[in-house]
CHARMM internal coordinates of N, CA and C (Angstrom, degrees):
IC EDIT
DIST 1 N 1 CA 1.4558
DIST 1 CA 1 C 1.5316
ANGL 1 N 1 CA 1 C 107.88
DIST 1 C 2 N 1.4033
ANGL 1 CA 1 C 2 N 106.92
DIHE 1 N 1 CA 1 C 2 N 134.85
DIST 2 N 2 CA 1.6185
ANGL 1 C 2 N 2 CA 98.16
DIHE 1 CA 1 C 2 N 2 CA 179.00
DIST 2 CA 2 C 1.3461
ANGL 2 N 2 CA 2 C 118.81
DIHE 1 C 2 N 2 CA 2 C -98.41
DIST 2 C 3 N 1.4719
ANGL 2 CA 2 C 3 N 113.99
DIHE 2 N 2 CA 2 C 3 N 179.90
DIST 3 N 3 CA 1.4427
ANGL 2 C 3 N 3 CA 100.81
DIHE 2 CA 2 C 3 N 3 CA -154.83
DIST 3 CA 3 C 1.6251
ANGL 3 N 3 CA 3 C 116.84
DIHE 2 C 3 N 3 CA 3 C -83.81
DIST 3 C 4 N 1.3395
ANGL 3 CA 3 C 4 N 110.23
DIHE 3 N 3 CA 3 C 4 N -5.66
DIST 4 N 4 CA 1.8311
ANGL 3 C 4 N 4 CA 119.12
DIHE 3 CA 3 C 4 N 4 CA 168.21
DIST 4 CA 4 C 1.1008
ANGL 4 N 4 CA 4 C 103.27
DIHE 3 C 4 N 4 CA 4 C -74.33
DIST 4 C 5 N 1.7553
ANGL 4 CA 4 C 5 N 126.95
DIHE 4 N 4 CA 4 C 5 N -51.05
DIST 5 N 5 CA 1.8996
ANGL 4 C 5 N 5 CA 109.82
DIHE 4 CA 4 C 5 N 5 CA -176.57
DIST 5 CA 5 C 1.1332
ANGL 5 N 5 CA 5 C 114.02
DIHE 4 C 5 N 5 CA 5 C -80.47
DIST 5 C 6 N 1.4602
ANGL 5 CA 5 C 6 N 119.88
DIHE 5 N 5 CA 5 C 6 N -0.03
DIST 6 N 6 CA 1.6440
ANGL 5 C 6 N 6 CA 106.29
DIHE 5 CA 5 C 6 N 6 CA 167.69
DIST 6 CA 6 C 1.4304
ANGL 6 N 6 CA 6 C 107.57
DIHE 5 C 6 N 6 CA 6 C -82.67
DIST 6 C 7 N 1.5273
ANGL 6 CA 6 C 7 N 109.24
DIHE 6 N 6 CA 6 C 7 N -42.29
DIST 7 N 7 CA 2.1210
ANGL 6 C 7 N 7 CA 114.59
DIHE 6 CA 6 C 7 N 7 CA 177.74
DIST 7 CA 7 C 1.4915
ANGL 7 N 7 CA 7 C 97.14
DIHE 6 C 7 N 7 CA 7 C -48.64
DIST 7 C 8 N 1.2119
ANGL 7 CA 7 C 8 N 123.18
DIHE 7 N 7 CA 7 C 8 N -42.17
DIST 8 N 8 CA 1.3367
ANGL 7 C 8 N 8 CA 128.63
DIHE 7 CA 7 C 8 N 8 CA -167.24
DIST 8 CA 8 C 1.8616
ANGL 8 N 8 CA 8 C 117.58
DIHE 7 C 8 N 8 CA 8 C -66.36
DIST 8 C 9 N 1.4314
ANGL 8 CA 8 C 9 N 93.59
DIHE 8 N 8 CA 8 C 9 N -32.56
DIST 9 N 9 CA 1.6149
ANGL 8 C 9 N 9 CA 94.28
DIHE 8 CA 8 C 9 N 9 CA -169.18
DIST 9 CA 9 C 1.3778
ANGL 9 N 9 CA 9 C 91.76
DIHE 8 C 9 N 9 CA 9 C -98.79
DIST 9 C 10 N 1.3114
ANGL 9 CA 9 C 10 N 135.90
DIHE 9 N 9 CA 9 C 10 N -21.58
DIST 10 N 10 CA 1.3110
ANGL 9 C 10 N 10 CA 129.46
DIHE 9 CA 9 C 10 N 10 CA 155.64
DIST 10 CA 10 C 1.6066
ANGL 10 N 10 CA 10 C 126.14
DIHE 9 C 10 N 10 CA 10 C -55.28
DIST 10 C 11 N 1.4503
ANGL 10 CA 10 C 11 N 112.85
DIHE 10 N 10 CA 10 C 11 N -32.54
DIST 11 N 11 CA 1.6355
ANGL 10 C 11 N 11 CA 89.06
DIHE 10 CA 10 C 11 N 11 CA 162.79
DIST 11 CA 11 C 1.0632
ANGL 11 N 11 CA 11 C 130.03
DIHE 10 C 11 N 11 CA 11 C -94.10
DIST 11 C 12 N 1.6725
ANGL 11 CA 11 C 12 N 104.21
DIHE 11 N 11 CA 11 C 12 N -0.42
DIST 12 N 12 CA 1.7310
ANGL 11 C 12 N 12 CA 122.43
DIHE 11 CA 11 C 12 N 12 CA -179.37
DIST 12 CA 12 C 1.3475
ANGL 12 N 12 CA 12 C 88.52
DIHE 11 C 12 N 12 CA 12 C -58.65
DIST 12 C 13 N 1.2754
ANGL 12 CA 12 C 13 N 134.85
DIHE 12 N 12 CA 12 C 13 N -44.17
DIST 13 N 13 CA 1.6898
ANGL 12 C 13 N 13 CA 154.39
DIHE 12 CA 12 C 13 N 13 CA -153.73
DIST 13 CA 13 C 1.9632
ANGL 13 N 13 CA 13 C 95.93
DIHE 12 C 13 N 13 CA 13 C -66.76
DIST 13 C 14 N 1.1720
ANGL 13 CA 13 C 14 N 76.27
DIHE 13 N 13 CA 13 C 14 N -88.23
DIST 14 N 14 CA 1.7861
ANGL 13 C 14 N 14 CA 100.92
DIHE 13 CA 13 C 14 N 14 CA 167.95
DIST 14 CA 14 C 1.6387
ANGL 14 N 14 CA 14 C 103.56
DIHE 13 C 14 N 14 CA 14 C -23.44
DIST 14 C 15 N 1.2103
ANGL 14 CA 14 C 15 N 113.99
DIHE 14 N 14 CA 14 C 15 N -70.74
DIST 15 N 15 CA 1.4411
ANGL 14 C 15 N 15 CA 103.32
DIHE 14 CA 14 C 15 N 15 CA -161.23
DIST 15 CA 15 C 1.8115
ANGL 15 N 15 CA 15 C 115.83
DIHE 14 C 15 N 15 CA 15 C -80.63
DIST 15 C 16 N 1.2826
ANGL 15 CA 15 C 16 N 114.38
DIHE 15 N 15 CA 15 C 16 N -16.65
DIST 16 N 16 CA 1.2423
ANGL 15 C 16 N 16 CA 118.04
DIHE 15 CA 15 C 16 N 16 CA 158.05
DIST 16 CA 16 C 1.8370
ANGL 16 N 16 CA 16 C 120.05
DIHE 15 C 16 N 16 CA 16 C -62.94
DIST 16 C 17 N 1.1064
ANGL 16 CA 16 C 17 N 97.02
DIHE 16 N 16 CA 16 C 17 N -26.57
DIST 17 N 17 CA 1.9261
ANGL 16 C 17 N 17 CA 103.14
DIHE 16 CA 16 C 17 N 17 CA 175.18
DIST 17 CA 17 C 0.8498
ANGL 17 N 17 CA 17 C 68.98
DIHE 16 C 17 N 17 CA 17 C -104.07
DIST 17 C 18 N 1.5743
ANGL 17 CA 17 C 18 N 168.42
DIHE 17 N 17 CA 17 C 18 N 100.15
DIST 18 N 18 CA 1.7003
ANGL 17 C 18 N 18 CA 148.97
DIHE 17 CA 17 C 18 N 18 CA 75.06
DIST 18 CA 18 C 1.7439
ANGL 18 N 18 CA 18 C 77.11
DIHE 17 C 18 N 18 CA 18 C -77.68
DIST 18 C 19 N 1.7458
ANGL 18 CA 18 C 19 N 114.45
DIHE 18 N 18 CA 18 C 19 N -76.37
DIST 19 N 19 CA 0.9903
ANGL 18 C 19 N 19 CA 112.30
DIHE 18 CA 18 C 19 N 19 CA -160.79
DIST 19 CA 19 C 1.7735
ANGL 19 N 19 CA 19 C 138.01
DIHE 18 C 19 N 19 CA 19 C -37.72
DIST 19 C 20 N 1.1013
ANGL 19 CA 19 C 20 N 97.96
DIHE 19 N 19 CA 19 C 20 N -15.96
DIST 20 N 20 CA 1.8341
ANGL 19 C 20 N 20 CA 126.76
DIHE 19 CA 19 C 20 N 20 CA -157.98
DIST 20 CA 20 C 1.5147
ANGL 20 N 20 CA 20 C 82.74
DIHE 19 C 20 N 20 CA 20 C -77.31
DIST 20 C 21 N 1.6655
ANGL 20 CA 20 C 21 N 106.12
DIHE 20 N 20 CA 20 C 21 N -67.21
DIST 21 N 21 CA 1.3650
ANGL 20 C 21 N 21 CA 115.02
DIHE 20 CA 20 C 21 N 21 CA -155.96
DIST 21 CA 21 C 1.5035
ANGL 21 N 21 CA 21 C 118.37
DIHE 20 C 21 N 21 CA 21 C -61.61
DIST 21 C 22 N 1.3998
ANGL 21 CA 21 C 22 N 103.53
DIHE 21 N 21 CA 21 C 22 N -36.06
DIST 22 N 22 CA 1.7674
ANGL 21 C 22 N 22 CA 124.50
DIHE 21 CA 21 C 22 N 22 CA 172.10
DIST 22 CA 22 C 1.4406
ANGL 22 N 22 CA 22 C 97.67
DIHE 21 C 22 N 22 CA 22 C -52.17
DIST 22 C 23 N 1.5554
ANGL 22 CA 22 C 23 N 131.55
DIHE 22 N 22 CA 22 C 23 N -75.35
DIST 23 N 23 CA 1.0622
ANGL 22 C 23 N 23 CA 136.00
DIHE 22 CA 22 C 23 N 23 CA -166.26
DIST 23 CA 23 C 1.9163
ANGL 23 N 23 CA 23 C 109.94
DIHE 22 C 23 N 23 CA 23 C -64.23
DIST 23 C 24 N 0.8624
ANGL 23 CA 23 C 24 N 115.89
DIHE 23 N 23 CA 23 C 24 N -55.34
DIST 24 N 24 CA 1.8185
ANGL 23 C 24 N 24 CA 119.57
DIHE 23 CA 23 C 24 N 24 CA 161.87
DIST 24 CA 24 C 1.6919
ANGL 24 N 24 CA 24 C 109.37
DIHE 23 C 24 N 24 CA 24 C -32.41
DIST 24 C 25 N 1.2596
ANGL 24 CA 24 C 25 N 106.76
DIHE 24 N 24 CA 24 C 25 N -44.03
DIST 25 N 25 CA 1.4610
ANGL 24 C 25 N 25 CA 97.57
DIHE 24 CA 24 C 25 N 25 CA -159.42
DIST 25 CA 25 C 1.9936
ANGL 25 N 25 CA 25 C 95.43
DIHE 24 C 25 N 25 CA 25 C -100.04
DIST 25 C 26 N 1.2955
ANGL 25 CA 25 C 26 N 136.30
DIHE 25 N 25 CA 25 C 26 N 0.47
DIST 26 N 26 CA 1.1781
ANGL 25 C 26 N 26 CA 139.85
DIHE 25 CA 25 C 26 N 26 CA 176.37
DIST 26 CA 26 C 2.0225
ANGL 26 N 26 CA 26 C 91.22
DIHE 25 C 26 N 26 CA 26 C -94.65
DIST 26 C 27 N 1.4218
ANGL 26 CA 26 C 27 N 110.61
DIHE 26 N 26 CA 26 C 27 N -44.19
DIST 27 N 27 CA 1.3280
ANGL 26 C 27 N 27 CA 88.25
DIHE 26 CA 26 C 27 N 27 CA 169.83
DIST 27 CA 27 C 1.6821
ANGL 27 N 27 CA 27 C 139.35
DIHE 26 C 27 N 27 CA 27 C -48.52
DIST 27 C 28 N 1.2700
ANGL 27 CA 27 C 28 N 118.62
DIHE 27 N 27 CA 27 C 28 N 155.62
DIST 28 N 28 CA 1.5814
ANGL 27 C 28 N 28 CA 109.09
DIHE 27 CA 27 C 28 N 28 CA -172.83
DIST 28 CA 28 C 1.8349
ANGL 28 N 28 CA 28 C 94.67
DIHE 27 C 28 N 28 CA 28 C -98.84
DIST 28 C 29 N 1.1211
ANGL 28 CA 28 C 29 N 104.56
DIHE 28 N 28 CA 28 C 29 N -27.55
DIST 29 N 29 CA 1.9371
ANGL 28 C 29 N 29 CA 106.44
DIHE 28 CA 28 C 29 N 29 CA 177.88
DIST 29 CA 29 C 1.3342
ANGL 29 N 29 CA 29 C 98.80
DIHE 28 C 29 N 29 CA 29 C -87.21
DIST 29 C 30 N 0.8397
ANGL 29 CA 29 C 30 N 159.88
DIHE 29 N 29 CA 29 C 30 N 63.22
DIST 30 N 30 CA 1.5437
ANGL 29 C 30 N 30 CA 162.02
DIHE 29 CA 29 C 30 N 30 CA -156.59
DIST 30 CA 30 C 1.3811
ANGL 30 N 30 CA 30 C 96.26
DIHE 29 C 30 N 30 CA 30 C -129.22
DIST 30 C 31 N 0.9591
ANGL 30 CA 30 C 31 N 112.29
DIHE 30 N 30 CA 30 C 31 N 136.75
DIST 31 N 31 CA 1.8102
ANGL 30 C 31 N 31 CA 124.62
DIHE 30 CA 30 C 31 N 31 CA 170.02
DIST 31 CA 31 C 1.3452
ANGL 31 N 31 CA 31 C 105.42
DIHE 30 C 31 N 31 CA 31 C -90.53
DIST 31 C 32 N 1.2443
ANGL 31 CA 31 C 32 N 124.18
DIHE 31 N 31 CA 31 C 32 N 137.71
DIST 32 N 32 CA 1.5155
ANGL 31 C 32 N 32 CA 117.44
DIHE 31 CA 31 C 32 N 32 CA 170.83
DIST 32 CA 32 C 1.8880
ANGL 32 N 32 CA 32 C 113.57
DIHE 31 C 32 N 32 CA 32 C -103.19
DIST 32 C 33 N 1.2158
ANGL 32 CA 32 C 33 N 104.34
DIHE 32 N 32 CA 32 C 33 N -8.10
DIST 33 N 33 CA 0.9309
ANGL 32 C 33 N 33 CA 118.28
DIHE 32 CA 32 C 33 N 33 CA 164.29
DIST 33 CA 33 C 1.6000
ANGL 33 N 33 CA 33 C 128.76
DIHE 32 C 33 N 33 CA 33 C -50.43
DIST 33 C 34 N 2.1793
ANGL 33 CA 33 C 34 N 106.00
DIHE 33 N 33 CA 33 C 34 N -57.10
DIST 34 N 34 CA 0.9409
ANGL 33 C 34 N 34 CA 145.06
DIHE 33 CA 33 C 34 N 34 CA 149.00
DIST 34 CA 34 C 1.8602
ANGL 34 N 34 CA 34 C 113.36
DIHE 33 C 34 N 34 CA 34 C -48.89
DIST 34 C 35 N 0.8732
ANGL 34 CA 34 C 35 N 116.11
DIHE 34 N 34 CA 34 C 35 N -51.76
DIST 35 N 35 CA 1.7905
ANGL 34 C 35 N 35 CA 123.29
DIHE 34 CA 34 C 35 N 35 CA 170.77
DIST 35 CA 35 C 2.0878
ANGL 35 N 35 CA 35 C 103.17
DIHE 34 C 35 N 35 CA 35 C -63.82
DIST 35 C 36 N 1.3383
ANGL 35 CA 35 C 36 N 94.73
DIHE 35 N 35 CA 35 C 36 N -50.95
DIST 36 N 36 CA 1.6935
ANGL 35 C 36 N 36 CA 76.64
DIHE 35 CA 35 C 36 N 36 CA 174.79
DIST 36 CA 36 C 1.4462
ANGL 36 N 36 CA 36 C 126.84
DIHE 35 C 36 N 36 CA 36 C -41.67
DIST 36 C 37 N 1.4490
ANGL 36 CA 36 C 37 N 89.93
DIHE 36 N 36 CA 36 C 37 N -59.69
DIST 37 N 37 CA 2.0819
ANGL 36 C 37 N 37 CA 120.68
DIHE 36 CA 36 C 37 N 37 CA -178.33
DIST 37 CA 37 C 1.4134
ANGL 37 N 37 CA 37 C 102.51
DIHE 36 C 37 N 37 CA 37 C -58.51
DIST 37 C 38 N 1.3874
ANGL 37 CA 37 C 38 N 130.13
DIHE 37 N 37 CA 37 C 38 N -7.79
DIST 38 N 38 CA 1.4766
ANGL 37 C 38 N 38 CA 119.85
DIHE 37 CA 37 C 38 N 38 CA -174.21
DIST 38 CA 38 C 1.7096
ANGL 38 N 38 CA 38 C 94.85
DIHE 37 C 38 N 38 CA 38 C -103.86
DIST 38 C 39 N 1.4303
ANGL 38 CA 38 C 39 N 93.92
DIHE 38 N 38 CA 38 C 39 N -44.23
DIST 39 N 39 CA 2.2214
ANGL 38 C 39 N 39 CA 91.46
DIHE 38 CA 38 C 39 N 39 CA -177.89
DIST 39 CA 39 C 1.3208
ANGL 39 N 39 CA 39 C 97.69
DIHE 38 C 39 N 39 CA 39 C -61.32
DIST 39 C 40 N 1.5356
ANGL 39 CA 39 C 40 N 128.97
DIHE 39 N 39 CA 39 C 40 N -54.83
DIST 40 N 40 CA 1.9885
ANGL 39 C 40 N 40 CA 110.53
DIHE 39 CA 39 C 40 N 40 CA 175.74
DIST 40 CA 40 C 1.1799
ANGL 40 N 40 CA 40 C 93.68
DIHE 39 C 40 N 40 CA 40 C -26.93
DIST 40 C 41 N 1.3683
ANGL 40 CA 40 C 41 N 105.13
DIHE 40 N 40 CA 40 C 41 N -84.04
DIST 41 N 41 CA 2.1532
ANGL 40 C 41 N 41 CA 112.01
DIHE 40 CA 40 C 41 N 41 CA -143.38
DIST 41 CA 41 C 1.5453
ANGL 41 N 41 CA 41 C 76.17
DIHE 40 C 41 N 41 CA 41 C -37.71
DIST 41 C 42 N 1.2505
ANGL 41 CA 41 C 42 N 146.21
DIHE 41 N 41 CA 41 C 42 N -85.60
DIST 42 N 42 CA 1.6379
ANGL 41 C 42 N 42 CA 145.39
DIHE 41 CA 41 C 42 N 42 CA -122.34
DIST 42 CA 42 C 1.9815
ANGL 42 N 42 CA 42 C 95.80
DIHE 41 C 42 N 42 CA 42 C -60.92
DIST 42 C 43 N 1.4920
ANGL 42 CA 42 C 43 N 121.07
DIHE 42 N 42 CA 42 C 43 N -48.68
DIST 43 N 43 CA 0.9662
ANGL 42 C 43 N 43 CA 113.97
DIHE 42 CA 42 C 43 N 43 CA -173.43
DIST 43 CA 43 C 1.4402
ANGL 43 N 43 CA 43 C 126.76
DIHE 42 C 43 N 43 CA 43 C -73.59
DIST 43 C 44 N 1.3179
ANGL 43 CA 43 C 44 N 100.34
DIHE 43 N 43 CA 43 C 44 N -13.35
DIST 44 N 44 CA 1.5412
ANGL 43 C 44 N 44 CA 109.65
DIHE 43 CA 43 C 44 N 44 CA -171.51
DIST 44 CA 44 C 1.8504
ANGL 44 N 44 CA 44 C 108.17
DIHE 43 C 44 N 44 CA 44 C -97.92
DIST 44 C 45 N 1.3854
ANGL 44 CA 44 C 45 N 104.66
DIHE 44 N 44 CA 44 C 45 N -8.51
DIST 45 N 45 CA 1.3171
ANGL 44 C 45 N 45 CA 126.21
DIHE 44 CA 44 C 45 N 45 CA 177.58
DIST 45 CA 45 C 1.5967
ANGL 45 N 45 CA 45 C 88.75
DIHE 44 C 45 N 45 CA 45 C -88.82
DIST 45 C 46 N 1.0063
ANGL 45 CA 45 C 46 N 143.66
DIHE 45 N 45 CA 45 C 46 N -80.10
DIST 46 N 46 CA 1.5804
ANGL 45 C 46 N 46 CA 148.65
DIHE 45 CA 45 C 46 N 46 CA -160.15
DIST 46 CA 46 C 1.4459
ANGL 46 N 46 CA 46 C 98.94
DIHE 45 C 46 N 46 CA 46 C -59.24
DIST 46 C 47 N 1.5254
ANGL 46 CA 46 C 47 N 137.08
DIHE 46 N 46 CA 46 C 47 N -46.21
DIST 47 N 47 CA 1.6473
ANGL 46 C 47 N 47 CA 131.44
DIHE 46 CA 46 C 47 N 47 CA 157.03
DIST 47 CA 47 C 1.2051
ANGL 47 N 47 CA 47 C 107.56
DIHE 46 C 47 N 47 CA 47 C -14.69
DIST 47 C 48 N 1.7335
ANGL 47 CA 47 C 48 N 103.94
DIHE 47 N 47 CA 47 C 48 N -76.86
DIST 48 N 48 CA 1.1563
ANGL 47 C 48 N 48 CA 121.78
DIHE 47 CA 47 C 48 N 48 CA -161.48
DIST 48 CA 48 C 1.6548
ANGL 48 N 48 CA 48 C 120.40
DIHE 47 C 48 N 48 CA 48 C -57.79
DIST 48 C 49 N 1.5774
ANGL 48 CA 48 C 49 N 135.91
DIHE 48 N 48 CA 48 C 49 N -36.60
DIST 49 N 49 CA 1.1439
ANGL 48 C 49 N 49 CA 161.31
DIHE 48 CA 48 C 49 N 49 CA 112.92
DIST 49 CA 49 C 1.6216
ANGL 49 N 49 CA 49 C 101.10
DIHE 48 C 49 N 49 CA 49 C -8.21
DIST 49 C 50 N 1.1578
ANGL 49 CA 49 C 50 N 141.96
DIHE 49 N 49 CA 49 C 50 N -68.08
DIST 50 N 50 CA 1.5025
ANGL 49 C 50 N 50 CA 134.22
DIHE 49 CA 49 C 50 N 50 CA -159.81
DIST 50 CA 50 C 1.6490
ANGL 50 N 50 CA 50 C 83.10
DIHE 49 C 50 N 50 CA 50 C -78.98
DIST 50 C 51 N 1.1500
ANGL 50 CA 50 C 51 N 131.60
DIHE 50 N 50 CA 50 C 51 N -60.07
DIST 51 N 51 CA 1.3483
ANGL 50 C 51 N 51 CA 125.30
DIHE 50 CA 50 C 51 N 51 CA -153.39
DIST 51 CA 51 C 1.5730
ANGL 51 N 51 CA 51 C 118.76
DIHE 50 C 51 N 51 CA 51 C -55.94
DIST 51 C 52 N 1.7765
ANGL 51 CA 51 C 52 N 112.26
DIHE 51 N 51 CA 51 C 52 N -37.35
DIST 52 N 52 CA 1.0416
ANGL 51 C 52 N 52 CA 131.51
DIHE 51 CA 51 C 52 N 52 CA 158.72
DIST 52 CA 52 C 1.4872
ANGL 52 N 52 CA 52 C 136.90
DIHE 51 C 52 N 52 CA 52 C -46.81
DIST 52 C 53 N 1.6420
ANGL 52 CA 52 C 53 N 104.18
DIHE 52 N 52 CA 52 C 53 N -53.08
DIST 53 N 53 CA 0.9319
ANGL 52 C 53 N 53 CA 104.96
DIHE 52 CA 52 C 53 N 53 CA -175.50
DIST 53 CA 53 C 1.5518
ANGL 53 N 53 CA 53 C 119.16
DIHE 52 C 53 N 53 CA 53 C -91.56
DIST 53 C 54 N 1.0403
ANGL 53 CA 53 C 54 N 130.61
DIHE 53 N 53 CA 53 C 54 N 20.00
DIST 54 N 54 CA 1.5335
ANGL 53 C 54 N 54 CA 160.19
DIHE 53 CA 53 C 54 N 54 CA 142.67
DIST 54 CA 54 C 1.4225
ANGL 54 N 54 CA 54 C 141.76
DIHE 53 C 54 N 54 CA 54 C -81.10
END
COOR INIT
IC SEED 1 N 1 CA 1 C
IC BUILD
């Protein structure tokens, strides 16, 4: 895999946990517990993305 379709499937990643977290946090049963553990994965996904693409 080269290193643009991996940056690439990494923000495919990223922006699907954008979506998770948007929809989690409009829920009223929403765990926030579950919403924390989803912004990690999102930030540790975007780390990984800045570190790369540099």
């Amino acid at each position: 895999m080269s290193l643009s379709s991996h940056l690439q499937e990494l923000r495919k990643k990223h922006q699907a946990l954008s979506e998770k977290v948007e929809l989690a946090q409009r829920s009223p049963a929403s765990d926030d517990l579950n919403i924390t553990e989803l912004k990690k994965q999102k930030l540790r996904l975007k780390e990984e993305i800045e570190r790369l693409s540099h």
